[in-house]
TORRO-133557 format. One record per atom (N, C-alpha, C): x, y, z. Coordinates in steps of 0.001 Angstrom, whole numbers, plus 500000, padded with zeros to 6 digits. Example, Ala and Ser with C-alpha at 12.3 -4.5 7.8 and 13.67 -1.06 7.14 Angstrom:
# TORRO-133557
513190494310507800/512300495500507800/513200496700507800/512850497750507080/513670498940507140/512900500030507870/
END
This chain:
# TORRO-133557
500873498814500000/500000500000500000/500893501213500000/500234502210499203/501245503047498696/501006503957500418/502003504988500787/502107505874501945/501259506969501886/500605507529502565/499727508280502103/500725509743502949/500607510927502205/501227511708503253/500161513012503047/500081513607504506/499591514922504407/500246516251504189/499452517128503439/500141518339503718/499867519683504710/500926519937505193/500337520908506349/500531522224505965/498946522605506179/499259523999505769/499959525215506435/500949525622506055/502082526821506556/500720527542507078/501267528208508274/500248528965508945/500540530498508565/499726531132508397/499613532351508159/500659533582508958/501423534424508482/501697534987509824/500780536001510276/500972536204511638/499756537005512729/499620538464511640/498526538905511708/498902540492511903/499415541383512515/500029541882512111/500997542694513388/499967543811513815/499717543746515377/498704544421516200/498955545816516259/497668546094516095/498053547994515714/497773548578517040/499259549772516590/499238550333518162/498596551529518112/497950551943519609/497155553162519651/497656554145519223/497761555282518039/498203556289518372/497963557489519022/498784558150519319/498261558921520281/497557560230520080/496855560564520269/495673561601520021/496704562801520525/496379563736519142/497190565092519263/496594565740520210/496847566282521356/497147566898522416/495672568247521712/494807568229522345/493442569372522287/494070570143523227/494144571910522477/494409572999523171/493774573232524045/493853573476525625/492519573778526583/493207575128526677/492013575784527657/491829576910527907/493073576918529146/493365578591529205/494749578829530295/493663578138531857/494942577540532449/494292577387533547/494091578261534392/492707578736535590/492593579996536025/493339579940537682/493785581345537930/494454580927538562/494363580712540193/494637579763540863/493735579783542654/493455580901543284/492383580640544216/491687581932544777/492786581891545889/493210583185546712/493915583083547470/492769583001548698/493365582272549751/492452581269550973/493349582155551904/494004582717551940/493854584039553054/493079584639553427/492852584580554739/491847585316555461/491760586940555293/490375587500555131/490753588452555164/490988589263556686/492019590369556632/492294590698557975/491481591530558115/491323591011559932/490104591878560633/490626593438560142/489067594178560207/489220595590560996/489908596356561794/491114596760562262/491902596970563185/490651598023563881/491075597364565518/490181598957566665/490388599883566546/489625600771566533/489975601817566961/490037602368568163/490506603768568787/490838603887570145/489538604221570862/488469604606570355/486979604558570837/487160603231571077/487103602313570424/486809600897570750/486929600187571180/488636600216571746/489683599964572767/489275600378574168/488876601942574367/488371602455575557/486826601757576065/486405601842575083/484820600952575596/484861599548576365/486059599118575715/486240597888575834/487041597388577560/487660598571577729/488081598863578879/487041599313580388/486475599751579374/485347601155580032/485006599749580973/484040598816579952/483317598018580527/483662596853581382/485297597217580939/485716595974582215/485544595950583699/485935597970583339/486634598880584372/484778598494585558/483664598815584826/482140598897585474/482176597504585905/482491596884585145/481805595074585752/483034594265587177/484229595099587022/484841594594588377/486215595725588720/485707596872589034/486822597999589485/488140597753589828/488163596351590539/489333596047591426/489469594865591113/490065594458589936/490456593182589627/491462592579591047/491588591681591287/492666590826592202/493317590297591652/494633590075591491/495304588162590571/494712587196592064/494821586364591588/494441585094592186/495487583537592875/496918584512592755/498045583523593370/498118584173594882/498104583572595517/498025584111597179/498912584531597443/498723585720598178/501204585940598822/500507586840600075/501720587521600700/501998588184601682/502833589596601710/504035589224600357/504728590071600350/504950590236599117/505871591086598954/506832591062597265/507679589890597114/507762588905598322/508849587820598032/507935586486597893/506780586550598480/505776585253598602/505475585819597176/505205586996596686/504300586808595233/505622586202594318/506847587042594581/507447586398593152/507758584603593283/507395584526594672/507650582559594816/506443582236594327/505421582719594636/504222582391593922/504040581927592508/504372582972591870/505100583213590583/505765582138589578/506740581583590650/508035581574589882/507209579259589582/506293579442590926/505690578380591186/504513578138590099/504073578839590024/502545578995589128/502767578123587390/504323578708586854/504516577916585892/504059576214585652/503398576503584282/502581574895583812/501733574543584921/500913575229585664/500393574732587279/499353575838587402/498546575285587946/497261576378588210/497116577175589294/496550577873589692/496827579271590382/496342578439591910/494874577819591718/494329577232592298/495545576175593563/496451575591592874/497068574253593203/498193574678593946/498874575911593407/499945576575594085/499640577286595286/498347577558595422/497937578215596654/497639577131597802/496877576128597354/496772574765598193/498308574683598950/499483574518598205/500292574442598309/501116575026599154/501250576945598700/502012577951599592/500933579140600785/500315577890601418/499242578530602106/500080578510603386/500034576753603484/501196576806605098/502889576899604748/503276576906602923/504608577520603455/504907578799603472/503766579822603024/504392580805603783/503700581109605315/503415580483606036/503286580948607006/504428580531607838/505635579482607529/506673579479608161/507837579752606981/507717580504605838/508848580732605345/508605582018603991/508434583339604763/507779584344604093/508775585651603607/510407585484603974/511331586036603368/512413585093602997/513456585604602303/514169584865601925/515298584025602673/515343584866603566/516065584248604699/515511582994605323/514210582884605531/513516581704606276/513266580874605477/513572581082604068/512581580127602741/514481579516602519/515364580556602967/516948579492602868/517172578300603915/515823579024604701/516584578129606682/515451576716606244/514888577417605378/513682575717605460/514967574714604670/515471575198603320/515998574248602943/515442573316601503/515964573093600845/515394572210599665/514840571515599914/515155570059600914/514524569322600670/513030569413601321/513234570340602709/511486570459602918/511033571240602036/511799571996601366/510752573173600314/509864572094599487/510682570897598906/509675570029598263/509063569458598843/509139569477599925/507771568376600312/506604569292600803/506641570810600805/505713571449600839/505102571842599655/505673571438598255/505739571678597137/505875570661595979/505255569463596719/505661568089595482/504039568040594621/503423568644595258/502033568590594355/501717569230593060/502657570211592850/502741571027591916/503764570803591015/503197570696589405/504243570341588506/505802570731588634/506826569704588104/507971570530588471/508365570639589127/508065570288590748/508372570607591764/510065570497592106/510727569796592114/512129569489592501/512499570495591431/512409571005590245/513606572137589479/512988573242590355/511509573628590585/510985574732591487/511767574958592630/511753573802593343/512363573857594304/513654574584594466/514590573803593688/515706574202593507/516312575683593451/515090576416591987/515216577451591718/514733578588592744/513917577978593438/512892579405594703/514272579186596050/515036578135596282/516331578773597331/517028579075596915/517639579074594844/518406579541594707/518286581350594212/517090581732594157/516858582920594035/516775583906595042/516362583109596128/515931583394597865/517354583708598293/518459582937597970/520268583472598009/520616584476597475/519994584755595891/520420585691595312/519828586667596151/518703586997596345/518300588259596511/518763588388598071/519503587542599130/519882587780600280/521485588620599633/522405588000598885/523516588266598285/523934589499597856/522641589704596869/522721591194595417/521282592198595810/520712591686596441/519769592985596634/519224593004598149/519919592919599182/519728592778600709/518310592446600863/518221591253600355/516923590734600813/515766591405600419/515928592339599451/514352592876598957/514560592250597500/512923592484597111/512656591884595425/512720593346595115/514179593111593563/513930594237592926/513223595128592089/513256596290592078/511787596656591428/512167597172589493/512969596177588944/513474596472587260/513343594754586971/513034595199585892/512197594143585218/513555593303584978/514881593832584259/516242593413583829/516773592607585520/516434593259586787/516725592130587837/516044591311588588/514753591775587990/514396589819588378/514372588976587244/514107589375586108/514923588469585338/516378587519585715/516949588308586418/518260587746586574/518315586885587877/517090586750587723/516995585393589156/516703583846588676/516674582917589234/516595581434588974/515147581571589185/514493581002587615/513327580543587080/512662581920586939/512918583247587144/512132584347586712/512300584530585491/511101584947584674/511186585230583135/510630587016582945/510396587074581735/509748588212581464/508076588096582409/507748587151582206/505964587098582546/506182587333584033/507222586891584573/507096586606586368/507587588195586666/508238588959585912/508874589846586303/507753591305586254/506799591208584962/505988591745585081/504407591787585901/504849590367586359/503322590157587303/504114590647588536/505086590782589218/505647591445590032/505537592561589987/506337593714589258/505815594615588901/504606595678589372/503968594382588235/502601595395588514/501552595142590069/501954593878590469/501134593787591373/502065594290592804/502924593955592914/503955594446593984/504161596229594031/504665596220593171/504756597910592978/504355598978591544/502915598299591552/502049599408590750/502249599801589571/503812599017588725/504191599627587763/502961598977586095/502688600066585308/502356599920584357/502646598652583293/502673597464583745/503103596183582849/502033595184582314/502452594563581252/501295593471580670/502057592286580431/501488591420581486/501695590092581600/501052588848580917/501741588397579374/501219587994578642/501409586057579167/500302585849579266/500258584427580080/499285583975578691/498998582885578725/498664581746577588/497043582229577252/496029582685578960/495228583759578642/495109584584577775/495823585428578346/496567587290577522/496359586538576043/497228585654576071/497974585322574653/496350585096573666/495371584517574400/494549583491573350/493391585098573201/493285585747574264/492332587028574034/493030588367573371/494132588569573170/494303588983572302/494554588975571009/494868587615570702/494878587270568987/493378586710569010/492284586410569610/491127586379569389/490528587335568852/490376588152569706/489555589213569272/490392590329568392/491946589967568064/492207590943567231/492586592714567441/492598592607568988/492876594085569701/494143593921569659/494764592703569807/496901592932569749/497193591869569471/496835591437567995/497427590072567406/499235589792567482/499341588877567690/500795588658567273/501196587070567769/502178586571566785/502570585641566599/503278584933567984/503573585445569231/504904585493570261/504151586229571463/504231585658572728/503836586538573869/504333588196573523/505542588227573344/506003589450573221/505439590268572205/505331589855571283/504384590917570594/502976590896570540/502161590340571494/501236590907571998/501276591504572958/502415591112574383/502738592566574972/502757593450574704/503677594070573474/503716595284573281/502633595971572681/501897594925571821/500907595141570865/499764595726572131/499547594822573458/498679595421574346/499264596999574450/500526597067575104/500777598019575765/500696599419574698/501122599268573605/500458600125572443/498902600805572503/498050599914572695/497137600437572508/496085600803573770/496392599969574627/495840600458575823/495736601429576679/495064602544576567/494592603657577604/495713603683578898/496372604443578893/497363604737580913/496125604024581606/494860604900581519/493745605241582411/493648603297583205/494140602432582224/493378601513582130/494565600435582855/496020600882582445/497152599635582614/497547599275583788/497077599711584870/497212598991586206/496866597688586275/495424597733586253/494499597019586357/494431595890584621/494275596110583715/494432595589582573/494740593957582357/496147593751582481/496125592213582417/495254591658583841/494961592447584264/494273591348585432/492632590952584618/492361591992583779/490690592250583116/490989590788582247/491927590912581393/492436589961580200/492592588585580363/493419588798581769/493531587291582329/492347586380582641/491235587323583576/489806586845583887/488823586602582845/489018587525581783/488345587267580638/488321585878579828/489820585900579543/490224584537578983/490451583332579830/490061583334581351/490069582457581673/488356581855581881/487457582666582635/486227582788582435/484971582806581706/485747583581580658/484669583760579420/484912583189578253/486260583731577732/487085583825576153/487534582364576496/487049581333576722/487512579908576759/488048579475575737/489592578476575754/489842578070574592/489178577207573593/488413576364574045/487906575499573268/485944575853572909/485259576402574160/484490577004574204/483906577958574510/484255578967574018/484321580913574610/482716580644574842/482275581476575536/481411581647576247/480521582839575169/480619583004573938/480351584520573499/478989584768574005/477997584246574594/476559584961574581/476699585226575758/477452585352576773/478219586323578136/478871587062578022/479551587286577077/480692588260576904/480128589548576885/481121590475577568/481017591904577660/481298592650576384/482460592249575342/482438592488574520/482088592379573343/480622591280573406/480818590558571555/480227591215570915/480194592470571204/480021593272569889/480909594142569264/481835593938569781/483387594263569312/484122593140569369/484153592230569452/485160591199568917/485118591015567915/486130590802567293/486484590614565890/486612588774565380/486510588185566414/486664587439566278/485629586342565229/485863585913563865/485174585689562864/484472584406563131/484816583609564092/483534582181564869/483030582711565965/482619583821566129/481849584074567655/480840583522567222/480254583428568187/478515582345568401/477577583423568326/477574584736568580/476739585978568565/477390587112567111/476304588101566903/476398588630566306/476599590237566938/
END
């Protein structure tokens, strides 16, 4: 029998697969350009507005108090120097019975560190406090015969006094014209826009700029109570406020 053979048919080659080309680029329009998301800046006060604002502090409590307890010019600046990161409240718990046995600097050296802390462990910090309130209590026995000085440049130059401690001295010890910008100060004046600024210090000055003589005795004590009382950080109080019809502040709850 003869072989039978097949033939196979050569296979075709593929088509070669067509590639996308690419679509010439459609001219669009210029893109427009972003809105700027800057706020617009408040209204700056004016000095009518500033005074009112005073006026009405001045009617609703004549005689502000601070609220750290003392005895003297040396219990307030220990007060003071104590109060840091710590509430006014906690430091007084605290320097209620030590100053009644250690109310100049001489007696606050004879107590000694280690009882100073144990009259003083309740309050943040306590052991650098410590440290710093006998080593300032030396200085001022040393460089200023035992009195607190009355320049802002020398109590600065004491252990743990800053600008803020030097001006709450100051003004409450000896009457001088100062603004004590505390985390308060700080949040009611860039609130409402009467002495914005980026830095305690330049809302100090920014206060002390614009604030009335008539008014700067008394002043950070209005500011302090305000923002602690009313101007709350997380929830200001605006339908109490004395001022919300001058605050500038663009989320008040009132109009």
């Amino acid at each position: 029998m003869a072989k039978i053979t097949r033939k196979v048919a050569a296979k075709k080659p593929a088509a070669p697969k067509k590639t996308a080309q690419a679509k010439p680029a459609s001219k669009s329009p210029k893109a427009a350009k972003p809105k700027s998301i800057k706020a617009k800046a408040s209204k700056p006060w004016t000095p009518a507005e500033i005074h009112e604002v005073f006026s009405r502090f001045r009617k609703a409590n004549p005689e502000p108090k601070g609220e750290l307890e003392h005895l003297n010019p040396f219990t307030l600046l220990v007060a003071v120097v104590l109060s840091a990161q710590a509430t006014d409240a906690g430091v007084n718990k605290a320097t209620r019975p030590l100053f009644e046995i250690a109310d100049t600097p001489q007696k606050m050296l004879d107590l000694g560190e280690e009882r100073l802390r144990d009259h003083i462990k309740t309050i943040g910090l306590y052991r650098t406090k410590a440290k710093n309130v006998i080593a300032l209590s030396a200085k001022l026995l040393s460089d200023f015969g035992g009195e607190v000085p009355r320049t802002r440049a020398e109590i600065e130059s004491l252990p743990g006094a800053g600008r803020k401690t030097a001006n709450v001295v100051l003004n409450m010890a000896f009457g001088e014209h100062t603004m004590a910008v505390d985390t308060h100060v700080f949040r009611v004046g860039n609130r409402t826009g009467i002495a914005p600024g980026k830095t305690p210090l330049e809302v100090e000055l920014g206060l002390e700029k614009v604030i009335p003589s008539e008014f700067m005795l008394h002043a950070h004590h209005w500011l302090i109570l305000h923002g602690r009382y009313t101007c709350l950080a997380r929830k200001p109080r605006c339908e109490v406020c004395l001022i919300n019809d001058l605050c500038r502040w663009p989320e008040k709850t009132v109009v």
